[in-house]
N, C-alpha and C positions, 0 to 999 in steps of 0.2 A: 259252762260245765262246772256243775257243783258238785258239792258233798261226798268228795273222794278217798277212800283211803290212799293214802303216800307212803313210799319206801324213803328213806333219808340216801340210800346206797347206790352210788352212779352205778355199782360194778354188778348190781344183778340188772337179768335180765325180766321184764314185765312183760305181763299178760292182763287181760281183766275181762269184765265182763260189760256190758256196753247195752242202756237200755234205759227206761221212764218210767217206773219205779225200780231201783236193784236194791235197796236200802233190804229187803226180805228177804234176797236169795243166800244159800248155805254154800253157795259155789266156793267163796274164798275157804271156807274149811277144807272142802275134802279135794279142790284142785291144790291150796298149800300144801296141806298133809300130800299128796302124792309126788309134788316137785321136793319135799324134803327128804322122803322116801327113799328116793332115787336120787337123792345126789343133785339135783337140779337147781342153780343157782338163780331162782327166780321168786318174784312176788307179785300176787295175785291180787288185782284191784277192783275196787267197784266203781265204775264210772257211769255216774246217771249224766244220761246228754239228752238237753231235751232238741225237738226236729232240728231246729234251725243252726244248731251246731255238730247237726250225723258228720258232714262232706269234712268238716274241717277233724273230727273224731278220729273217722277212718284213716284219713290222711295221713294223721300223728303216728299209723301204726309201722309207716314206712323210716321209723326212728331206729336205729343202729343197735338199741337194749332192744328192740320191741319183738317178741315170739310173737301176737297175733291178739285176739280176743273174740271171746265168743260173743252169740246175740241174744237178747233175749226182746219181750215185749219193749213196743211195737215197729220193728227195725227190722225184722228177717227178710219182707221185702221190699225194703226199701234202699238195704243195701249191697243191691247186686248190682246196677249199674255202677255203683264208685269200685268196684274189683277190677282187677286184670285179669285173672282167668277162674271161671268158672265150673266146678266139676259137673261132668254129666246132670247126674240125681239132682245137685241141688238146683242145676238149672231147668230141669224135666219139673221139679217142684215150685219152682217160684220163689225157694226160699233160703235164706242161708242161716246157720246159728253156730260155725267156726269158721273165723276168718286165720291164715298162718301166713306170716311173712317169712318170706325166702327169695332169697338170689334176688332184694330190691322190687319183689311183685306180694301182691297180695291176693291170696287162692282162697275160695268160699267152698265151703262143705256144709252139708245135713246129714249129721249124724243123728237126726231127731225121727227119720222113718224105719231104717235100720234097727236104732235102739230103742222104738217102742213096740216090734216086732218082737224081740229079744226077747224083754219083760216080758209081755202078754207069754208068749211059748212057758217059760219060765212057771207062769200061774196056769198052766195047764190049757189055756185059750191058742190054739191054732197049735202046727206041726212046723220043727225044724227039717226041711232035707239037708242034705250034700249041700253045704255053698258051690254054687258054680263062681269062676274067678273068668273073665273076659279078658284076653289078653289085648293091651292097648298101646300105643304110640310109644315109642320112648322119649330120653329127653336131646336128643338130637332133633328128631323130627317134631319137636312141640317147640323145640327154641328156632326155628325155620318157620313154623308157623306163627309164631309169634312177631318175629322181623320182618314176616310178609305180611301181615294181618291186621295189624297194630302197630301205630305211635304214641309211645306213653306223652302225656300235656300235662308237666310237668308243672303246678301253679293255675293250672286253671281246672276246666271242667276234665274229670276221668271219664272215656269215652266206653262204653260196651264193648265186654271181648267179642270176638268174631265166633261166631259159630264153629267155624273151622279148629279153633283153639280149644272150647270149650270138647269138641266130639275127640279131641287129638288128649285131652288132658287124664294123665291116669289117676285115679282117684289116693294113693299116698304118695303121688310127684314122685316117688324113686323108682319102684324099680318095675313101671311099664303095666302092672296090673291092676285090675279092677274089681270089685267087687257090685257089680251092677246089677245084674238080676235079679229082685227081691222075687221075684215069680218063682225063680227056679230055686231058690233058697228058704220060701216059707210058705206054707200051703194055708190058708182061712177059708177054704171050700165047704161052702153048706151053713157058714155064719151069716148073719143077718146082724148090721153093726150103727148104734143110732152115732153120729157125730153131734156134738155143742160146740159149735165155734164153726168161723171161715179164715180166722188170719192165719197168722206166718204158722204157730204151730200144728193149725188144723191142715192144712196143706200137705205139711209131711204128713201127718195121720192118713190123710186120704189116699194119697197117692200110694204110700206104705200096704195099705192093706185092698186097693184095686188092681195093685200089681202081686199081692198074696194070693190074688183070686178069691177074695170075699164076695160071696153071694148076692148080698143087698147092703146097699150102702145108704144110711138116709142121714141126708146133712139137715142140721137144725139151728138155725142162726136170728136175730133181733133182725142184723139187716136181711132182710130177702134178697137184694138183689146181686150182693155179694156171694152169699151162698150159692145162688144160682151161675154164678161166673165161675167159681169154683167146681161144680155141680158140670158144668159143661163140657170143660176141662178132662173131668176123669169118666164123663158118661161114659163114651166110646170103650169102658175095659173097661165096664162092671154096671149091672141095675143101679141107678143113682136114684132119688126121692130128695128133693125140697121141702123143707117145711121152715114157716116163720112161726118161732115158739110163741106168739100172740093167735096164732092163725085156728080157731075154733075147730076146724076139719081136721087141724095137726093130731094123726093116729098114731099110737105105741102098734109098729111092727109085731106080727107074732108068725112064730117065738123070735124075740129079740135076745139075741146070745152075750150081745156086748153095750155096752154104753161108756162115750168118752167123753170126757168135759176136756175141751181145751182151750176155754177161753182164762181170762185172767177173773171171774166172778168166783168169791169166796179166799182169793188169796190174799196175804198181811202185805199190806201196801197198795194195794190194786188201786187204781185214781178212782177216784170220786165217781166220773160218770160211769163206769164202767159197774159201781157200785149201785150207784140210782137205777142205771139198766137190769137189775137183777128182777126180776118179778119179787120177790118177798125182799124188800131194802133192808127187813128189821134184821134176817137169816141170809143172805148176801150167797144163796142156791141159785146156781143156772139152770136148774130145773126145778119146777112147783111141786112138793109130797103129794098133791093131789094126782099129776101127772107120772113121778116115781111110780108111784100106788099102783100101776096098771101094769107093771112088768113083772113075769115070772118071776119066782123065788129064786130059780136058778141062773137069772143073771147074773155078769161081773159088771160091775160100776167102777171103772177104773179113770181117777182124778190124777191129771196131769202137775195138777199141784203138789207141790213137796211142805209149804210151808204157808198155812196150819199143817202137822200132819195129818189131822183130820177135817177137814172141810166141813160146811154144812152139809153139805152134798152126801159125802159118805156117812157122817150119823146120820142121817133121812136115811141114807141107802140101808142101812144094819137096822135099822128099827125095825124097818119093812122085814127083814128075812133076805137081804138080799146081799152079795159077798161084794165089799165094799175093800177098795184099794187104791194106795194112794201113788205121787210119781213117782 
């Protein structure tokens, strides 16, 4: 575990962010600026870990200063089994990219389906309703299932929470409520939405906008076979389409209303291979201008990427005529 920023100060408390490349991300800015904001006596780290040190990562987070850390590439699913309890959503996703430590447990959230719902409404793409709120367990009956459910192994392997825990767990641990229905909370009815990517952030993407009720969903991925595990996954609640971006027969949907890049091609630091996988190595596009070239004027091409804030991807996309946005 290299190349970290360090606090010199026992007496704050730490947060960071936890991933293989983070050396790019802008997280320490505007999470610092917001724990300074508020009074919050904490500093935000960058922790690149690469695989072989995630289990010992996570572990560290059960440390006495430690708030929690978010996830970023390639780690969202891979660090759900080292949790203790896991919320609904992110367990319905596969995925997690905030870990919080409390009361000596460590809780996974995806805040990444939710708040790309958000956004998109935001640029005028889909409808907010009413949030509907579920009302869920409290923490009597989660610390009950917890003591029946689970023995934490304290030094060795952390074992998967129990189903029971995870359905029992409210999604801000205090006060019993949930915010789980992105169905009843965001409408994408009558969209037609292409995905780039199958990992940890396409996951939420997907599952975000098959429980909006998006019309057609076509995942588009290097690996096929992952996409299609993904693809399987959210068939059952919603049209889904495969396609392997090398695969000659791969069609531009029409009308295609949206398009998501969520992989890590065209971001500052991205690894190498992820970089050679790009179809144009020179322009580091998860998709070809030639392939762009075939969607309406009136798509949104929305990059998950923050940093370029312009992507190749989106100067392609704005050349063409088409309304280009970044994460």
């Amino acid at each position: 575990m290299e190349h970290e920023q360090q606090t010199d100060s026992p007496s704050l408390l730490r947060v960071g962010l936890i991933g293989d490349p983070v050396a790019h991300s802008y997280s320490p800015r505007f999470q610092q600026a917001a724990f300074d904001a508020c009074g919050i006596p904490a500093h935000y780290d960058l922790w690149r870990t690469e695989e072989g040190e995630l289990s010992a990562r996570i572990a560290s987070l059960l440390a006495p200063q430690s708030l929690g850390a978010n996830i970023t590439i390639p780690y969202k699913e891979a660090v759900l089994p080292l949790l203790d309890v896991v919320d609904p959503l992110a367990a319905r996703i596969g995925a997690v990219n905030t870990i919080v430590h409390r009361n000596e447990y460590l809780y996974g959230y995806n805040t990444d389906a939710p708040g790309l719902l958000h956004a998109l409404v935001e640029l005028g793409v889909g409808k907010l309703r009413e949030p509907q709120y579920l009302a869920s367990a409290g923490g009597d009956e989660l610390m009950r299932a917890r003591e029946g459910d689970r023995v934490r192994a304290r030094g060795g392997d952390r074992d998967r929470v129990s189903a029971r825990v995870a359905r029992t767990f409210p999604l801000d641990g205090r006060d019993g409520r949930a915010w789980q229905d992105l169905k009843e909370s965001f409408s994408f009815e009558g969209y037609t939405v292409v995905l780039l990517g199958a990992g940890g952030a396409a996951r939420g993407a997907a599952f975000a906008l098959v429980n909006a009720s998006v019309e057609r969903l076509v995942i588009v991925n290097r690996n096929l076979e992952r996409a299609q595990r993904l693809a399987a996954e959210v068939q059952q609640e919603s049209n889904c389409q495969v396609f392997c971006l090398n695969d000659p027969e791969f069609l531009i949907p029409h009308p295609a209303t949206l398009v998501i890049n969520a992989t890590p091609v065209g971001m500052h630091g991205a690894g190498k291979q992820e970089q050679r996988e790009a179809e144009n190595a020179s322009t580091f596009s998860p998709l070809p201008a030639e392939i762009l070239a075939r969607f309406a004027p009136d798509t949104v091409v929305f990059d998950m990427i923050y940093n370029p804030t312009q992507t190749q991807l989106l100067c392609q996309a704005r050349i063409l005529g088409l309304r280009a946005v970044n994460g």
